[in-house]
N, C-alpha and C positions, 0 to 999 in steps of 0.2 A: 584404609581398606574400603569403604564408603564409596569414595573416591572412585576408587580404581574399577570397584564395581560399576560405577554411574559410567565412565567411561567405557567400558564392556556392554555397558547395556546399549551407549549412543554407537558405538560402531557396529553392533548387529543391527539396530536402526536403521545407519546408515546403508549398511552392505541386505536387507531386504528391501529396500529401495530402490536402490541399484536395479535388485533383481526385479524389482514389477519397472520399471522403467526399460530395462533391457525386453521384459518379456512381451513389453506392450507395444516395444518400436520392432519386434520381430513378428508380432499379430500382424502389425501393420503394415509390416514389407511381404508378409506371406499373405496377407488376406491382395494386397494389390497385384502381386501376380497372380493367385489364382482367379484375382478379378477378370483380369487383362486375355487367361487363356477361357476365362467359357464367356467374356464378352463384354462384361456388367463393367458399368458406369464407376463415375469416378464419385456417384454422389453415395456409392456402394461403397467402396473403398473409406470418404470420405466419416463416413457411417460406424466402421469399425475401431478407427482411431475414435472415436468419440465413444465409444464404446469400452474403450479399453479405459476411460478417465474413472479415478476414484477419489473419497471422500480422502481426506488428510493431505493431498498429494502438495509440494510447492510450485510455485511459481513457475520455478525451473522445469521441474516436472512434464508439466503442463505445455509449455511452449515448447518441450521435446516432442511430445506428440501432436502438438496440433500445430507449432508455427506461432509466429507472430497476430495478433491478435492485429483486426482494423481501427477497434477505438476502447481508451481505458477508460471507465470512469470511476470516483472513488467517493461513496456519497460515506452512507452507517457502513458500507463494504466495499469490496473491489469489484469493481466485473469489467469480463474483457468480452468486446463483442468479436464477433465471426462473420465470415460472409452467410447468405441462406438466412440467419436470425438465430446462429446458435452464440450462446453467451454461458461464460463459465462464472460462478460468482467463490469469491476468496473472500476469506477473516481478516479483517482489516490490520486486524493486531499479529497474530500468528503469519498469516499470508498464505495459509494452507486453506483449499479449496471446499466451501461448504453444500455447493451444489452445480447443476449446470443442467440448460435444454438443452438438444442439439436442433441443430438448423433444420430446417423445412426441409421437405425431399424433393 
């Protein structure tokens, strides 16, 4: 029973993940059109996805909303950098994300 419970608990896990990952690529495709109609930049747009990043998130997560990263490094942790200077930093061992700046404006 233990069991079946832990399994229960990892798939509501999973399936609210899901949803902040759905909810954060639909920020991000509504904040770029409303970008697009009153004018504002792409470093606007750019802004919101970074925005939308949270603590725990994985890897995967993460390069759903921002893309591929320009450079990894992996010292005591992960960091992926960005263009601008923004840099996400991941738990080396877990691989879920413990902070991040975003890039210069």
């Amino acid at each position: 029973m233990a069991a079946a419970q832990s399994l229960d608990e990892r798939v509501r896990d999973l399936e609210r993940r899901v949803e902040q990952i759905e909810k954060a690529k639909e920020q991000s495709t509504g904040a770029a059109g409303a970008n697009r109609t009153a004018g504002r930049s792409d470093s606007s747009r750019q802004l919101a996805s970074w925005r939308s990043l949270r603590l725990g998130m994985t890897e995967a997560d993460v390069r759903t909303i921002l893309g591929e990263p320009n450079k990894v490094e992996v010292v005591g942790y992960i960091s992926w950098d960005y263009p601008g200077g923004g840099r996400v930093r991941f738990d080396r061992f877990s691989g879920k994300v413990q902070g991040w700046s975003e890039p210069d404006r």
